[in-house]
One Martini backbone bead per residue (centre of mass of N, CA, C, O) as a GRO file, in nm:
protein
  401
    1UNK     BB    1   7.152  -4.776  -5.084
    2UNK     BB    2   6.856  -4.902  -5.076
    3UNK     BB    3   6.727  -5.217  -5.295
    4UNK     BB    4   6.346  -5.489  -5.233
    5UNK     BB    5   6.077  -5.694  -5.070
    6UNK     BB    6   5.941  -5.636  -4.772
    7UNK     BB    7   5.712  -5.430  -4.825
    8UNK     BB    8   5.565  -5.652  -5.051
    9UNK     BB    9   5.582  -5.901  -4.839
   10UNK     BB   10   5.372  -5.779  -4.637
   11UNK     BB   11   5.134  -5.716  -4.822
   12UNK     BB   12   5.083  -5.988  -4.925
   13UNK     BB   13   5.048  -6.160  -4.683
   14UNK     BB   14   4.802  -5.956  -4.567
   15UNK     BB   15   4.631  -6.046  -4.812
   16UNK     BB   16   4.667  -6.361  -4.793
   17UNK     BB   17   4.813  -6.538  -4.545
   18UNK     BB   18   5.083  -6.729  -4.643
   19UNK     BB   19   5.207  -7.003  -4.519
   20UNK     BB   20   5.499  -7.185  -4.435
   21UNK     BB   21   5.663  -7.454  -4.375
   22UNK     BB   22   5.973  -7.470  -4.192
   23UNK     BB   23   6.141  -7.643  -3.998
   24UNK     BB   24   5.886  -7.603  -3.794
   25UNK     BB   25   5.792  -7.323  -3.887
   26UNK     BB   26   5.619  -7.042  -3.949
   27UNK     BB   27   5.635  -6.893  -4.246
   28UNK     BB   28   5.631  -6.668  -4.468
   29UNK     BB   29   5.591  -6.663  -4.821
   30UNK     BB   30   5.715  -6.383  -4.869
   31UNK     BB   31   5.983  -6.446  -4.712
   32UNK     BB   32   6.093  -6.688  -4.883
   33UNK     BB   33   6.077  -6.555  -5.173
   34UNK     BB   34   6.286  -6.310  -5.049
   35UNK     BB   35   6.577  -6.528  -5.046
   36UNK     BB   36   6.806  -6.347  -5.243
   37UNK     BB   37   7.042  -6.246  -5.078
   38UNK     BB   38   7.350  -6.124  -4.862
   39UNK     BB   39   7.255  -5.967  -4.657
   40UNK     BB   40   7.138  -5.808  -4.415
   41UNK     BB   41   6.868  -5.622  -4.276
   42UNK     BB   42   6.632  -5.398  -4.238
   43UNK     BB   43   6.286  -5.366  -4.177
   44UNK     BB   44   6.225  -5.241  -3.880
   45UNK     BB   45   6.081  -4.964  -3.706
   46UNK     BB   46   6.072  -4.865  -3.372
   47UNK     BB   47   5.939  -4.548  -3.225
   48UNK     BB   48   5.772  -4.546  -2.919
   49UNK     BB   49   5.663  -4.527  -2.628
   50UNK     BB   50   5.884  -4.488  -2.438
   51UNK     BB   51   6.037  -4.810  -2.480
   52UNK     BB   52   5.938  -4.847  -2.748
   53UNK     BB   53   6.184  -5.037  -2.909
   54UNK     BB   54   6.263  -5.167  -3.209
   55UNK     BB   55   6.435  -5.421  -3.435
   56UNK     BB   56   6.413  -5.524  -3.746
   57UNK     BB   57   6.575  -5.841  -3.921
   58UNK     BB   58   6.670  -5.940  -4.249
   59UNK     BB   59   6.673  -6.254  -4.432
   60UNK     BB   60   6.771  -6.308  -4.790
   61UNK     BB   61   6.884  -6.541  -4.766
   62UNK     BB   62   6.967  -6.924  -4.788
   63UNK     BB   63   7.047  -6.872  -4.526
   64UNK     BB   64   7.154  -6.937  -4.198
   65UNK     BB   65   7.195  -6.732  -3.916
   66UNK     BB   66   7.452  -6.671  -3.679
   67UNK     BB   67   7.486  -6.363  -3.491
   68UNK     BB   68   7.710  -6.417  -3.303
   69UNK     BB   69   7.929  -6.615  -3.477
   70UNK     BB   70   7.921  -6.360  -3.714
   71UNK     BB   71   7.921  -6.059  -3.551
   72UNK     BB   72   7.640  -5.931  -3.502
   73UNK     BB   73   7.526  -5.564  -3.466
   74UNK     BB   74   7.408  -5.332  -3.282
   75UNK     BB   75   7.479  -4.946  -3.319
   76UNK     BB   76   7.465  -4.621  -3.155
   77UNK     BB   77   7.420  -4.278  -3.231
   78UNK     BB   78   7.426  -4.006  -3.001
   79UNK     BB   79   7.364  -3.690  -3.098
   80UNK     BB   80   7.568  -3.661  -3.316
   81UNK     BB   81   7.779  -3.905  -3.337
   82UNK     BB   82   8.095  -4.029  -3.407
   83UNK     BB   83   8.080  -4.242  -3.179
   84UNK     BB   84   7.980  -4.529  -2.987
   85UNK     BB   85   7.686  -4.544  -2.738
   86UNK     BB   86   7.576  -4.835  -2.821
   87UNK     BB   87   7.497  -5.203  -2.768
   88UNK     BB   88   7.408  -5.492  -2.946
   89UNK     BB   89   7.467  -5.869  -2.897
   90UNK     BB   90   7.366  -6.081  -3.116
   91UNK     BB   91   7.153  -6.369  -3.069
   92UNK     BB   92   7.104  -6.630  -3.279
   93UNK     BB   93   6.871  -6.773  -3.562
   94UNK     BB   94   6.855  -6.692  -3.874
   95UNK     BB   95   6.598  -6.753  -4.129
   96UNK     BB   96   6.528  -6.794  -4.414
   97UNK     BB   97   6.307  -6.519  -4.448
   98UNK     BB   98   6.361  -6.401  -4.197
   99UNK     BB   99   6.372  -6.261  -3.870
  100UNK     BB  100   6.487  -6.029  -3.595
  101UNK     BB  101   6.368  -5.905  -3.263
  102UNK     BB  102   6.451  -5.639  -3.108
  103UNK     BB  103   6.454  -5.545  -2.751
  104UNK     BB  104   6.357  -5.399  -2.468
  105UNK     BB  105   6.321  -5.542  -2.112
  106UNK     BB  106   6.125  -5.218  -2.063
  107UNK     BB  107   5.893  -5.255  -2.247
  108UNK     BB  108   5.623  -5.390  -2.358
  109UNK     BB  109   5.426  -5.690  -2.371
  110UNK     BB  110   5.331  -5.622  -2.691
  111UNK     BB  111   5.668  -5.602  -2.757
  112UNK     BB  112   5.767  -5.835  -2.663
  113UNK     BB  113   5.573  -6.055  -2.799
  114UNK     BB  114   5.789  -6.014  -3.059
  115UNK     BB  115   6.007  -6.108  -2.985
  116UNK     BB  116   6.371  -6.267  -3.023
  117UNK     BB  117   6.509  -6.045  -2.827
  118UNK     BB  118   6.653  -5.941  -2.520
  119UNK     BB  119   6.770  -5.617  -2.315
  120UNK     BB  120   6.952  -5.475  -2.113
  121UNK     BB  121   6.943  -5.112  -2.091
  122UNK     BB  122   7.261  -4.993  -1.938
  123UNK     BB  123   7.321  -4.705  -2.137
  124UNK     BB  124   7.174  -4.745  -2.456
  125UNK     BB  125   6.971  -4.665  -2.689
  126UNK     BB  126   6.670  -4.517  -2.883
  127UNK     BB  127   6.637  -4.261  -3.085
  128UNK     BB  128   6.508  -4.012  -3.325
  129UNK     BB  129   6.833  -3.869  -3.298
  130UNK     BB  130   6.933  -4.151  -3.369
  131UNK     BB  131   7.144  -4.365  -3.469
  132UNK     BB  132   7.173  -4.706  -3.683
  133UNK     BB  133   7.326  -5.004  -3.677
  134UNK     BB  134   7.421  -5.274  -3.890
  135UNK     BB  135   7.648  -5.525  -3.808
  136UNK     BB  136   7.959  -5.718  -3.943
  137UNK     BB  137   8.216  -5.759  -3.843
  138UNK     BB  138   8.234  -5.417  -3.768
  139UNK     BB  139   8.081  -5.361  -4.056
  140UNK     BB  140   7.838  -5.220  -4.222
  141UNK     BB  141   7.509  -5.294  -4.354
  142UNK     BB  142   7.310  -5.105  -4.183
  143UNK     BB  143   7.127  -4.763  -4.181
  144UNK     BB  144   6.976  -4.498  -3.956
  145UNK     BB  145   7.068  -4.207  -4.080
  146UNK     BB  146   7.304  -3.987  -3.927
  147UNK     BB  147   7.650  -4.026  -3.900
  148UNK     BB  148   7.744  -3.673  -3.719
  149UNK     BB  149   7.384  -3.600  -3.715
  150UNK     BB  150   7.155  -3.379  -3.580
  151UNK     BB  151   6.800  -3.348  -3.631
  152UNK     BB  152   6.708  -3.293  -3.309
  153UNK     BB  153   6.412  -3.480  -3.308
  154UNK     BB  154   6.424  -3.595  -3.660
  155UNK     BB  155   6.340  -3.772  -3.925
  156UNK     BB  156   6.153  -3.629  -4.098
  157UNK     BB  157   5.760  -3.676  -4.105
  158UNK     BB  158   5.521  -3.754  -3.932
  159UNK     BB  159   5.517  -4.103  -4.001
  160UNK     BB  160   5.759  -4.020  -4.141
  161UNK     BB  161   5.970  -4.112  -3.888
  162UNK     BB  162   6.220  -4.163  -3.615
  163UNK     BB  163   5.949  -4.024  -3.422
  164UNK     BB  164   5.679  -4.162  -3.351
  165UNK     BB  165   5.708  -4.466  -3.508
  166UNK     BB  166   5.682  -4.670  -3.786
  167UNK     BB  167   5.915  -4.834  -3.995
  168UNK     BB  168   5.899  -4.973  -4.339
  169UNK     BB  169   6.004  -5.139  -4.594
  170UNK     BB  170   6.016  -5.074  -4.910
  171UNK     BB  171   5.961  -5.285  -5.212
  172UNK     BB  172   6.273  -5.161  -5.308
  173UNK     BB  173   6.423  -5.304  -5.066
  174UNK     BB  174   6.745  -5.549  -5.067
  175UNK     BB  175   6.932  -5.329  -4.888
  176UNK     BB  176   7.150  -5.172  -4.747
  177UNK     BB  177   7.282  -4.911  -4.595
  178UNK     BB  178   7.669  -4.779  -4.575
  179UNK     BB  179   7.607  -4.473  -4.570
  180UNK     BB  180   7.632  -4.280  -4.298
  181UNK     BB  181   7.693  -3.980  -4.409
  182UNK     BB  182   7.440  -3.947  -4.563
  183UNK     BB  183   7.159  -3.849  -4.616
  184UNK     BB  184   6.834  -3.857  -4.466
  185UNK     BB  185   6.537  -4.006  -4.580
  186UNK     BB  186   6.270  -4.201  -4.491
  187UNK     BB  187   6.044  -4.169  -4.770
  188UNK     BB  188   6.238  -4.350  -4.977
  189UNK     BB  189   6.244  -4.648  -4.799
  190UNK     BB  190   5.976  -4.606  -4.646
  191UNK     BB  191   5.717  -4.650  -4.420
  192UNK     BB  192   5.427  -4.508  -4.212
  193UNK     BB  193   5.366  -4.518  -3.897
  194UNK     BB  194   5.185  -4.519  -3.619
  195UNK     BB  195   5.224  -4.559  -3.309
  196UNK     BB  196   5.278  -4.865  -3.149
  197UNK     BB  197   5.328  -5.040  -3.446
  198UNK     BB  198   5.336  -5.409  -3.433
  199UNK     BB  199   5.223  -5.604  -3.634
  200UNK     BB  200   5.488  -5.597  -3.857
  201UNK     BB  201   5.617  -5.799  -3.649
  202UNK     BB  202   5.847  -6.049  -3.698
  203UNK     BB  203   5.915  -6.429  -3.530
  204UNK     BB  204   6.086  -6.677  -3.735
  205UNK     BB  205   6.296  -6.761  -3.565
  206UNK     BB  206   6.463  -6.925  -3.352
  207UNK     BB  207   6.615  -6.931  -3.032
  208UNK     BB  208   6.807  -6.843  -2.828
  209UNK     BB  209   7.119  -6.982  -2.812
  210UNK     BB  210   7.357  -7.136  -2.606
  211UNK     BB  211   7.651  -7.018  -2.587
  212UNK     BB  212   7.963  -7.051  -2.588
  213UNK     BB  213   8.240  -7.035  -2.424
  214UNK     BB  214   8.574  -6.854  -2.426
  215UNK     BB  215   8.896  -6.899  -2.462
  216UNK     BB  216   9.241  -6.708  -2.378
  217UNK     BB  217   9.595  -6.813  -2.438
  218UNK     BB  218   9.856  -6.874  -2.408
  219UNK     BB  219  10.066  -7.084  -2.535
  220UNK     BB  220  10.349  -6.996  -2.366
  221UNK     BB  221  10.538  -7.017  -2.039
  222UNK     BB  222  10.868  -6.867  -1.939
  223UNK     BB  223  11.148  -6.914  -1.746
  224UNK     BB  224  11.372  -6.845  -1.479
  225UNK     BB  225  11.541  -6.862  -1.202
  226UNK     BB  226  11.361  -6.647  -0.971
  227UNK     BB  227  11.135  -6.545  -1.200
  228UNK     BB  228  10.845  -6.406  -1.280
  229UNK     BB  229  10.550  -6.534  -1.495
  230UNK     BB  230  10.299  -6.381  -1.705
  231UNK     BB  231   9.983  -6.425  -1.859
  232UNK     BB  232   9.725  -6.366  -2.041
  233UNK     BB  233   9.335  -6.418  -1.957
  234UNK     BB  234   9.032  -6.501  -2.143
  235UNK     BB  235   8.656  -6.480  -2.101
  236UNK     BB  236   8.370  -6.516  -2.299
  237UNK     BB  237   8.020  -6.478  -2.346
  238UNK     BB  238   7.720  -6.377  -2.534
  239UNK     BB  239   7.447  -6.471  -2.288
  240UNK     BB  240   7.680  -6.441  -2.080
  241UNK     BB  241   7.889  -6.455  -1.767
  242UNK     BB  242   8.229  -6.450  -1.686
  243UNK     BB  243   8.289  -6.552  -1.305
  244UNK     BB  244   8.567  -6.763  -1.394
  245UNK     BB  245   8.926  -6.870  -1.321
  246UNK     BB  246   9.130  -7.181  -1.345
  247UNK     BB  247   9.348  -7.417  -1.215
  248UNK     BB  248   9.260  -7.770  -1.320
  249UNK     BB  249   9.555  -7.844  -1.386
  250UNK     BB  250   9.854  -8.024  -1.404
  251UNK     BB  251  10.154  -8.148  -1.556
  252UNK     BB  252  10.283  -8.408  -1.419
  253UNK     BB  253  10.262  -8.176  -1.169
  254UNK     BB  254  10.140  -7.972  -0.894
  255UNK     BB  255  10.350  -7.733  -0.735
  256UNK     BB  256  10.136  -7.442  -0.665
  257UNK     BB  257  10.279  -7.188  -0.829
  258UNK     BB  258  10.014  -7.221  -1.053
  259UNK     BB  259   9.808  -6.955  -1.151
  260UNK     BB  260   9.487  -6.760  -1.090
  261UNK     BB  261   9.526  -6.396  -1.126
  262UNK     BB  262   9.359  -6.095  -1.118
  263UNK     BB  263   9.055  -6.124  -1.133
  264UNK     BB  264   8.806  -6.043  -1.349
  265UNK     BB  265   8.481  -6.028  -1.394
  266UNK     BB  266   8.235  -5.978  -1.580
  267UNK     BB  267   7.985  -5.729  -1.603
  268UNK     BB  268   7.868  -5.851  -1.875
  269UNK     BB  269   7.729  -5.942  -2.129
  270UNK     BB  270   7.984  -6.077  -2.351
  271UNK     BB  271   8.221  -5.976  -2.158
  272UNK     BB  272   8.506  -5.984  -2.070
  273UNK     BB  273   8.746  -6.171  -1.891
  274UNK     BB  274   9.007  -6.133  -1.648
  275UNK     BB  275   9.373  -6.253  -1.633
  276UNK     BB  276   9.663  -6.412  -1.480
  277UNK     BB  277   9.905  -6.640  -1.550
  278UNK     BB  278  10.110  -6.753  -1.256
  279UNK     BB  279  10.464  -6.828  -1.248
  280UNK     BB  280  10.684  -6.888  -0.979
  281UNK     BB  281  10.997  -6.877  -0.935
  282UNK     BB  282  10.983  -7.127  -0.747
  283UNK     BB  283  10.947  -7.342  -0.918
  284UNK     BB  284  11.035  -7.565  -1.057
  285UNK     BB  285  11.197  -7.735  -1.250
  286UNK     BB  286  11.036  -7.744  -1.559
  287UNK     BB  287  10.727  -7.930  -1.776
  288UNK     BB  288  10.417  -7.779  -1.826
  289UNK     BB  289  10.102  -7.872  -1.854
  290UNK     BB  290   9.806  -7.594  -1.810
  291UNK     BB  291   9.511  -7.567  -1.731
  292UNK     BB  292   9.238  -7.379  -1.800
  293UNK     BB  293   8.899  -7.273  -1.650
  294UNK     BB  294   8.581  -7.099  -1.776
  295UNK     BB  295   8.299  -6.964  -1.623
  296UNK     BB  296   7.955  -6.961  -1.549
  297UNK     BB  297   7.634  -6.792  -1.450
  298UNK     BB  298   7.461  -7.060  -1.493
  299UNK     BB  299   7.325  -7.265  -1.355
  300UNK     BB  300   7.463  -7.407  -1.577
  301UNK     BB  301   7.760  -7.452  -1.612
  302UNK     BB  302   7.997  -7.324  -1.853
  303UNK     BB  303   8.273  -7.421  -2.019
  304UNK     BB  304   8.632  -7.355  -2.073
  305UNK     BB  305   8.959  -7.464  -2.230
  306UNK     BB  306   9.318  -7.410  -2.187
  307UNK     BB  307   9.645  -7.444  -2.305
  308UNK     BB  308  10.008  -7.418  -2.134
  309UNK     BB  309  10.301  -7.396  -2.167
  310UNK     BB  310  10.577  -7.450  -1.900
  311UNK     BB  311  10.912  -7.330  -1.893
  312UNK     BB  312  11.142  -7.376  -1.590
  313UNK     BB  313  11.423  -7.294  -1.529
  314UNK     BB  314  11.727  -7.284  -1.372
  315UNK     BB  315  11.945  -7.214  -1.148
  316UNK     BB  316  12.206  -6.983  -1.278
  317UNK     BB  317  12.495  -6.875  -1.181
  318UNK     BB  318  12.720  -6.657  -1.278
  319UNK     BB  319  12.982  -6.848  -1.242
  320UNK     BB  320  12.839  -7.097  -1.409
  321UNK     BB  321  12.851  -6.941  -1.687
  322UNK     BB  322  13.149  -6.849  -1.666
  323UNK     BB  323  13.248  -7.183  -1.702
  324UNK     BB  324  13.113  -7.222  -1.953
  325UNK     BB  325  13.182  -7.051  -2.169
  326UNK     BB  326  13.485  -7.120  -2.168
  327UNK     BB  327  13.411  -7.402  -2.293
  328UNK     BB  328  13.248  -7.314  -2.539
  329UNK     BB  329  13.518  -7.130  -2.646
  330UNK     BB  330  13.699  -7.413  -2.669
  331UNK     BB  331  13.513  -7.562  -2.875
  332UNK     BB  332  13.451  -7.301  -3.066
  333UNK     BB  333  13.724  -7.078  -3.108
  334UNK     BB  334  13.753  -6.848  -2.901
  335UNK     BB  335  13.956  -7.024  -2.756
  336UNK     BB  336  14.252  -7.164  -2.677
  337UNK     BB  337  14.264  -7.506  -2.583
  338UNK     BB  338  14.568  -7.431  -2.447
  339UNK     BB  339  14.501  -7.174  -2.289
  340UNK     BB  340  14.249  -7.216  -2.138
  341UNK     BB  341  14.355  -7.353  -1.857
  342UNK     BB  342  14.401  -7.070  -1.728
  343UNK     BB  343  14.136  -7.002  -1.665
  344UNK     BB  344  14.037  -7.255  -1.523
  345UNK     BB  345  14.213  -7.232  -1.303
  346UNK     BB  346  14.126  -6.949  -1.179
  347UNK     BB  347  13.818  -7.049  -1.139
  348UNK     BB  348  13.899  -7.218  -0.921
  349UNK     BB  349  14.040  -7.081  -0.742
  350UNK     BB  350  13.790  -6.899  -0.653
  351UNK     BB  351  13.599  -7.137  -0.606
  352UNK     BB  352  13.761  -7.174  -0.326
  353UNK     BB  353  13.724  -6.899  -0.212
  354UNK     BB  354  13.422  -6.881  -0.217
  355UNK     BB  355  13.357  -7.168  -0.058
  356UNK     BB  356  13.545  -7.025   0.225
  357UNK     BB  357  13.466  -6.703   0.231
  358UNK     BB  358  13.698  -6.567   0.035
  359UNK     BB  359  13.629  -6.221  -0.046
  360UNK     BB  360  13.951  -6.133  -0.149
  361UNK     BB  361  14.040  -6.350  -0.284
  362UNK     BB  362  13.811  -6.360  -0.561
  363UNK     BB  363  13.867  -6.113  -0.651
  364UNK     BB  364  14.157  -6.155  -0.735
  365UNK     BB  365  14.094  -6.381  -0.921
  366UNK     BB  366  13.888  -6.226  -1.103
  367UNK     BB  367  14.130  -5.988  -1.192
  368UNK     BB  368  14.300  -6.210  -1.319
  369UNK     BB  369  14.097  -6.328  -1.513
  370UNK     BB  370  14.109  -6.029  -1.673
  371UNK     BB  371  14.389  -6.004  -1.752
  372UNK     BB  372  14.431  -6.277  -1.877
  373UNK     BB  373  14.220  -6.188  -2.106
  374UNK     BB  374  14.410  -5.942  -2.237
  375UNK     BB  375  14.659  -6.079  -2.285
  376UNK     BB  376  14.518  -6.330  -2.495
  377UNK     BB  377  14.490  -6.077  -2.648
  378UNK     BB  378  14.420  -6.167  -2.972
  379UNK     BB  379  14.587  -6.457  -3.027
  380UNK     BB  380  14.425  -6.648  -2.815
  381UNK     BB  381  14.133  -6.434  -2.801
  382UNK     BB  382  13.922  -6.316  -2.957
  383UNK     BB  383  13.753  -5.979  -2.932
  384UNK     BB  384  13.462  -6.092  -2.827
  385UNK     BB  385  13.533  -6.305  -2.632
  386UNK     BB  386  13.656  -6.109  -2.433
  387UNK     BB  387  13.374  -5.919  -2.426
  388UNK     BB  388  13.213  -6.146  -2.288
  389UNK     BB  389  13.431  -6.249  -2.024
  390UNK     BB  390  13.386  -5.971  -1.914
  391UNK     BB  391  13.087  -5.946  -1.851
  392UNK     BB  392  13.070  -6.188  -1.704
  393UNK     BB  393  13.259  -6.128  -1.493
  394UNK     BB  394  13.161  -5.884  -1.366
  395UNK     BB  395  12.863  -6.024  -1.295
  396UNK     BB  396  12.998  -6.213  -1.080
  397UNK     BB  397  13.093  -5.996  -0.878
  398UNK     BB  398  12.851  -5.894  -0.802
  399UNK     BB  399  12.691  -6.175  -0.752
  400UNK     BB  400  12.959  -6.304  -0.542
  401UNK     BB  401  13.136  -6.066  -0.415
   0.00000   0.00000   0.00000
């Protein structure tokens, strides 16, 4: 249930006309006085004539509420669905006691000139009978209508309803609906005004800031030659559009190699962009700390930075894989270092083979490193240590025999 005093701060104003300077804005004294709760709600529904439609809302608290930074969003639920068919990614600073109206960009200028924030509704906005949520970080906080339910034309009767009217909150209201399941009368906490009523829509909030970009990337991205590896990196704007994303930097040098690939640019406002940081098996080995840079479509374009560890290791063939084994297996008590000499001789014989392009002689020298682990285990060799020495030579002979 909606708990209020909007309703009776808008009669209070419109009988005594009182305003009060507050920062700079010309604040309604009973919008000032009404600055009691904790979380905004709907104060207003307009459903009139055309594309005439706004949404007020109003905040209670005694702080300012920045609406995109906090996460605040309309979402419309279209002809009893029960999954969001449209919304709107609210954008502004609402005061203390003020309100802040949301209209469709191609309302009437009568209603437009009430708006403090306009969108083009690119796929849905509401009707009469359509629910309508006011979120917060994603969880509701106030409800008009019921989701999941359609009421064919609208909510209500006569001037009281959701279609062809306009809605004020009611005198007893001071929080909003949480539970879009219940029933709707909007008779209980609303008054109903004849259509395309526009007058008691307030105007009392900041000019909607401009939203800086943001951007989204690995901490860091690892590879060994010659394997290519991508991250993926986002980056949205709540006000406008990111339509680029790229490699700005490379330290301690660019070796050309690491880029920003399959670019997808934002579809609309607030949309993210996605692509992917792209390094090239081909890349030198080292460290890299690799800038990405996203930016917007405004005039004066935003940009946004963000910064990547990436660690490219070297090629390491399989038989020198399996030459250091044999060493760290000796040095580490896999192998007994007496007997070690036998293995590393073996390998030696092998790559004198490989180098002068004996590859049947190779094989058998590798043949030779097998027999030669099977022999010295268990006494010589741990029974791990020489299941791990044989899948390493299996994989050198197939890799360079």
């Amino acid at each position: 249930m909606r708990t209020a005093m909007v309703g009776a701060a808008r009669r209070a104003m419109g009988a005594a006309g009182g305003l009060l300077v507050v920062v700079g804005a010309l604040v309604p004294v009973s919008h000032v006085m009404a600055a009691t709760g904790d979380e905004l709600f709907i104060s207003e529904y307009v459903e009139g004539t055309g594309t005439n439609q706004a949404i007020e809302i109003f905040n209670p608290t005694d702080t300012p509420m920045s609406l995109s930074a906090s996460g605040y969003r309309l979402e419309f639920y279209g002809n009893g669905s029960t999954a969001v068919t449209g919304g709107v990614l609210l954008i502004g600073l609402i005061q203390p006691g003020g309100t802040w109206v949301v209209v469709p960009s191609d309302a009437s200028d009568a209603l437009k000139a009430k708006a403090n924030q306009t969108f083009a509704p690119s796929a849905f906005w509401f009707d009469g009978n359509d629910a309508v949520a006011l979120t917060h970080a994603g969880t509701a906080i106030d409800i008009i209508g019921q989701i999941g339910f359609d009421p064919g034309e609208e909510w209500g009767t006569g001037l009281t309803s959701t279609r062809d009217s306009t809605l004020r909150g009611k005198a007893s209201v001071t929080a909003g609906d949480t539970d879009g399941t219940d029933p709707f009368d909007p008779s209980v906490q609303w008054d109903g005004f004849p259509v395309d009523t526009f007058d008691g829509l307030g105007s009392v909030g900041a000019p909607p800031v401009n939203e800086p970009v943001s951007i989204s990337c690995p901490t860091e991205l690892t590879t060994t030659q010659p394997a290519d590896v991508a991250g993926a990196v986002s980056a949205s704007d709540p006000d406008g559009k990111v339509v680029n994303m790229s490699v700005t930097a490379v330290t301690p040098s660019d070796p050309g190699s690491i880029t920003v690939a399959d670019l997808a640019p934002a579809s609309s406002v607030g949309v993210s962009a996605t692509a992917n940081l792209s390094v090239s098996g081909a890349t030198a080995p080292g460290s890299y700390t690799v800038t990405v840079t996203a930016s917007n479509d405004d005039a004066s374009p935003q940009t946004a930075e963000c910064s990547v560890a990436v660690t490219v290791a070297p090629f390491v063939s399989a038989f020198d894989k399996l030459r250091t084994m044999v060493d760290d297996m000796a040095t580490n008590g896999g192998v007994n270092p007496s007997k070690a000499f036998l293995l590393t001789t073996r390998l030696d014989r092998a790559a004198a083979d490989q180098a002068a392009g004996r590859k049947d002689a190779f094989r058998a020298q590798m043949q030779a490193f097998f027999n030669q682990v099977a022999g010295l285990s268990p006494r010589w060799i741990t029974p791990a240590a020489a299941s791990q020495l044989e899948a390493q030579a299996a994989a050198t002979m197939a890799e360079e025999g």
